[in-house]
Phi, psi and omega in degrees: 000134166254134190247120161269103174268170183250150176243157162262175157269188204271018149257000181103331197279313179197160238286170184209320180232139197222110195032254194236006141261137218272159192222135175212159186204155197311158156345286253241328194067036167247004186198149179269159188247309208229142201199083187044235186285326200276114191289134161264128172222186202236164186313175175305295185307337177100000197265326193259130169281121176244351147199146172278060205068221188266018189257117171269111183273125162254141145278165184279170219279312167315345175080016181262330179243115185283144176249333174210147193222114189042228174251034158253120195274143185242141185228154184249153123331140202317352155240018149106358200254337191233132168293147189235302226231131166238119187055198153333341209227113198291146173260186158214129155300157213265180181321317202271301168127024167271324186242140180291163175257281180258126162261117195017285192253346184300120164261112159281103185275123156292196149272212186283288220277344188050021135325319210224108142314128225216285187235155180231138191247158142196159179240015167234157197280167181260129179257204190299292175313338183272309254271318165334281184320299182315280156345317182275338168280322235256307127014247191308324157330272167329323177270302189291319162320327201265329190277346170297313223253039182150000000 
């Protein structure tokens, strides 16, 4: 079994570490930079993540949703609102249908407050594709919190 912790910075607001791999952001400490070796980047405006390493994230003809992330295809629910599907791997929600649970083998633990993704379980090794996947939730999680909460 692999236990993977998540780390924060000493306020909390964002993630830094996804087991011993490490997340660095920009000057300003608004947008991640870094992903372990993989530089993340962004769009002209800065606003849209568009790789992930050497993985090029495409969107939808709005330019609001990602649809593929290298060569893993992403799928939504019939409205369009919640990611289901990463690669291979079904995503699954907690009752109120807010927080991710599971990533394919990937378990996900909160905190108290169940805000903060704390910990990731699995009983499959993490490959390239989850440690992506994974990111790529924990990530999209994050901007809609922050466009909820302003």
């Amino acid at each position: 079994m692999v236990d993977i912790d998540l780390r924060y910075d000493r306020w909390g607001s964002r993630l830094v570490m996804i087991g011993t791999t490490g997340i660095a952001y920009d000057r300003l400490g608004s947008r991640a930079s870094e992903l372990g070796s993989w530089h993340l980047e962004y769009d002209r405006l800065g606003s849209r993540l568009v790789s992930i390493g050497p993985h090029r994230i495409e969107y939808d003809r709005l330019g609001t949703r990602p649809t593929q992330v290298g060569p893993w295809a992403i799928q939504y629910d019939h409205l369009g609102t919640r990611l289901v599907v990463f690669g291979g791997h079904a995503l699954t929600y907690d009752h109120i249908g807010s927080r991710v649970r599971t990533i394919g083998p990937l378990a996900i633990d909160y905190d108290r407050l169940g805000s903060r993704a704390r910990r990731v379980r699995s009983d499959a090794p993490f490959t390239e594709e989850l440690v992506v996947a994974l990111f790529l939730v924990l990530y999209l999680s994050a901007q809609a919190s922050a466009a909820a909460a302003g």
